[in-house]
Each structure stands twice: as structure tokens, then as C-alpha cells.
C-alpha positions as CSV (number, residue, x, y, z in Angstrom):
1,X,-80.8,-34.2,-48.0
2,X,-77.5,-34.5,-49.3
3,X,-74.3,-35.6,-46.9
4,X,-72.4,-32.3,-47.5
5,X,-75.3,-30.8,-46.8
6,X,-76.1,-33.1,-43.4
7,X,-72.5,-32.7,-42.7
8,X,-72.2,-28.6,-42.8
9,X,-75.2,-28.7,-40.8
10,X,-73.3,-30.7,-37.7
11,X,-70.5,-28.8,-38.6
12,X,-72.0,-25.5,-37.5
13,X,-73.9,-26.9,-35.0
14,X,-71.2,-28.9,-33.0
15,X,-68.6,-26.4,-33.8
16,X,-66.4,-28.5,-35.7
17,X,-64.0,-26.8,-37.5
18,X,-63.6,-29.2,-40.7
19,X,-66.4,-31.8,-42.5
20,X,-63.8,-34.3,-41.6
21,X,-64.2,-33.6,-37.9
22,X,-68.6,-33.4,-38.7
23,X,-68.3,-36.8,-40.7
24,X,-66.4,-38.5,-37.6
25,X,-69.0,-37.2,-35.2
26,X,-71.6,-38.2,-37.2
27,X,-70.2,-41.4,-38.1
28,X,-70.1,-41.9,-33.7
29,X,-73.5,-40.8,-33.1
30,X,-75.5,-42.8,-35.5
31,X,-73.7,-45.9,-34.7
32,X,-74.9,-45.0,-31.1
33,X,-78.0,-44.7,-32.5
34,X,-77.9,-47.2,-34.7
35,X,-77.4,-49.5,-31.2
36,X,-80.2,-48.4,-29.7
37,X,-82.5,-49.2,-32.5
38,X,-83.8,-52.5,-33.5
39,X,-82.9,-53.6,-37.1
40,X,-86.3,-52.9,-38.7
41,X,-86.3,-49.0,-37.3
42,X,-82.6,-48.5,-38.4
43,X,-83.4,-49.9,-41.9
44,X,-86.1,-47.2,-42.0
45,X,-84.1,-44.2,-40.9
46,X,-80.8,-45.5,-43.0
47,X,-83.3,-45.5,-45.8
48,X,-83.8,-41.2,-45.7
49,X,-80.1,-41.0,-45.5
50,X,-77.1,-40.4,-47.9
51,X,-75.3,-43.7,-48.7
52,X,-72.8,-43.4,-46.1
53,X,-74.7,-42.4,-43.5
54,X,-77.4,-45.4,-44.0
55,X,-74.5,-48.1,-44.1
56,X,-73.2,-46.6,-40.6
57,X,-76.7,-47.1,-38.7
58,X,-77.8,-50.2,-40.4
59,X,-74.3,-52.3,-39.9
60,X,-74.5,-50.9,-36.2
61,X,-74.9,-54.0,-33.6
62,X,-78.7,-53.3,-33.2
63,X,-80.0,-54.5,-29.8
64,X,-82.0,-51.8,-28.8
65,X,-79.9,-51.0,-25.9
66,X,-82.4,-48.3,-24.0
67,X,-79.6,-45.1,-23.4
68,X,-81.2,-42.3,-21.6
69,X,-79.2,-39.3,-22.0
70,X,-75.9,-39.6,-20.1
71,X,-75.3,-43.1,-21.5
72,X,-76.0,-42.4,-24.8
73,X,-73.6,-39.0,-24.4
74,X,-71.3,-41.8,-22.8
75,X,-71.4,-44.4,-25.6
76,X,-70.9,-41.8,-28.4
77,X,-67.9,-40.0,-26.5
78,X,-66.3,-44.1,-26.7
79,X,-66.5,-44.1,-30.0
80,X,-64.6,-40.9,-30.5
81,X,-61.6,-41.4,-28.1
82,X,-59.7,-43.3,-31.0
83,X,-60.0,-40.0,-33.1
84,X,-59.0,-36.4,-33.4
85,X,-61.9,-35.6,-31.8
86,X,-62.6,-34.6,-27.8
87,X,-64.8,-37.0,-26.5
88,X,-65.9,-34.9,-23.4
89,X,-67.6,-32.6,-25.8
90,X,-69.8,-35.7,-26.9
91,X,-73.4,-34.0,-25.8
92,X,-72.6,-30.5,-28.4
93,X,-72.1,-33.4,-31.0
94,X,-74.7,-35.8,-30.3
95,X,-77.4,-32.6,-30.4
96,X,-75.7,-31.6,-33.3
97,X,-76.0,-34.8,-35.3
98,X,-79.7,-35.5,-34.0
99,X,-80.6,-32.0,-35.1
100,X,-79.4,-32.7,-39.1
101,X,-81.0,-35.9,-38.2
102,X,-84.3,-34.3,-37.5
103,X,-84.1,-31.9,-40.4
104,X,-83.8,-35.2,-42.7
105,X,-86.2,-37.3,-41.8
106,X,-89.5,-37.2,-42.8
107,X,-91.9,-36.3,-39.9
108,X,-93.5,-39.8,-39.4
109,X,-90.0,-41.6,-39.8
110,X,-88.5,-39.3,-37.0
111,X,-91.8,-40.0,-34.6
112,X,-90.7,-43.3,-35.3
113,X,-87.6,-43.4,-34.5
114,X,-88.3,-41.6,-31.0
115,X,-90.6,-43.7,-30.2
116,X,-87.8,-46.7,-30.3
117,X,-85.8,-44.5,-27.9
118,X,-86.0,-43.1,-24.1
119,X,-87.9,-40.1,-23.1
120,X,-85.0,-38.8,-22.4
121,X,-83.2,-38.8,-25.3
122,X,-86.0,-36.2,-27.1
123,X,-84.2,-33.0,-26.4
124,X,-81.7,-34.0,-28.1
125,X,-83.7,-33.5,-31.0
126,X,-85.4,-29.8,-30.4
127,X,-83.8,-26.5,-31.3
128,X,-83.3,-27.3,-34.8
129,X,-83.4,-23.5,-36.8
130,X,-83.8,-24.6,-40.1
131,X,-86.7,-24.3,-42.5
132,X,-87.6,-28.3,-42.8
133,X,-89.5,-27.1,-45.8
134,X,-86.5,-25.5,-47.8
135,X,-83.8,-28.0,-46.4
């Protein structure tokens, strides 16, 4: 997948009314991610991204911090208070950056990474509504 492509997809999603506004969001939520994962996993995922996306989770400070939901919510809504963007609508984003995430990854890689993270992070990535096949 492409990053304009990844990035119109969090756009729509998260209701973000410029690519500027879906690259910060997605910039937050994978280097939330990217903390939660340990190196080796990151390396994997950043390895089925676009360039820019991969350097943002694999320079994150990987030490698999365990987030469940609200704190993971929490974490990405501190990394957008020193932008444009309104942290207290850091949930819509997160589910709309795992979502593209979802579509991107290859089946195995996003069972993968899941398995790295809490239970309760896996709605986060249901309810994508594209055609995996034809993204």
C-alpha cells in the first residue's frame, strides 16, 4: 500500500479534514504502537509499510509497554496535544490508523502483531470496509 493511499484511508475514517491532519494522527498512533511492541515485531510491521511510516514505528522507544485500550487512547492523545490536532478525539484516530493498518498488513504479520498487544486493544482493529484483496 502506498502512504497516500494509507493516509486517505485515516483520513476518511478519522474524519480529518486534510492528509496533513491523517499523516500527524498516524504519525501518533504508530509511535504508540510502535511502544508497545518489542523491536523485532515493529521491524516486521515497519517492513509492510511506506518509508515514512516504517521509520516512525521502528525508531519508537520499544519496550513493550502492555496498553489496554484507555491507555493506549491516552498515550496517542499525548502525542497530539503539541499539534493542530484535538487530542480528546484520540480513540476516532487510533481506530482509524489501526484500520489502514489492518488493510496493509499481510494477514500473518497483523496476527502477529496482535498477538504482541492486549486483548483489549483488538477492536481497534475490526470494522475495516475495504476489499483487502483490491487495496
Amino acid at each position: 500500500m502506498q502512504d497516500d493511499e494509507f493516509y486517505g484511508l485515516v483520513q476518511e475514517a478519522g474524519h480529518l479534514d486534510t492528509t496533513d491532519r491523517a499523516r500527524t494522527t498516524t504519525e501518533a498512533v504508530l509511535e504508540t504502537l510502535g511502544e508497545a511492541l518489542t523491536g523485532g515485531e515493529a521491524k516486521d510491521v515497519a517492513a509492510q509499510l511506506p518509508d515514512e511510516m516504517a521509520a516512525t514505528i521502528a525508531d519508537a522507544d520499544h519496550d513493550g509497554a502492555g496498553y489496554d485500550r484507555a491507555a493506549f487512547v491516552e498515550r496517542v492523545g499525548e502525542h497530539l496535544r503539541d499539534t493542530d490536532i484535538e487530542p480528546d478525539d484520540a480513540e476516532r484516530y487510533a481506530d482509524a490508523v489501526t484500520d489502514a493498518l489492518a488493510v496493509a498488513l499481510t494477514d500473518g504479520e497483523l496476527r502477529d502483531l496482535k498477538a504482541q498487544l492486549d486483548d483489549d486493544l483488538d477492536p481497534l482493529f475490526e470494522g475495516v470496509t475495504i476489499d483487502r484483496e483490491n487495496a
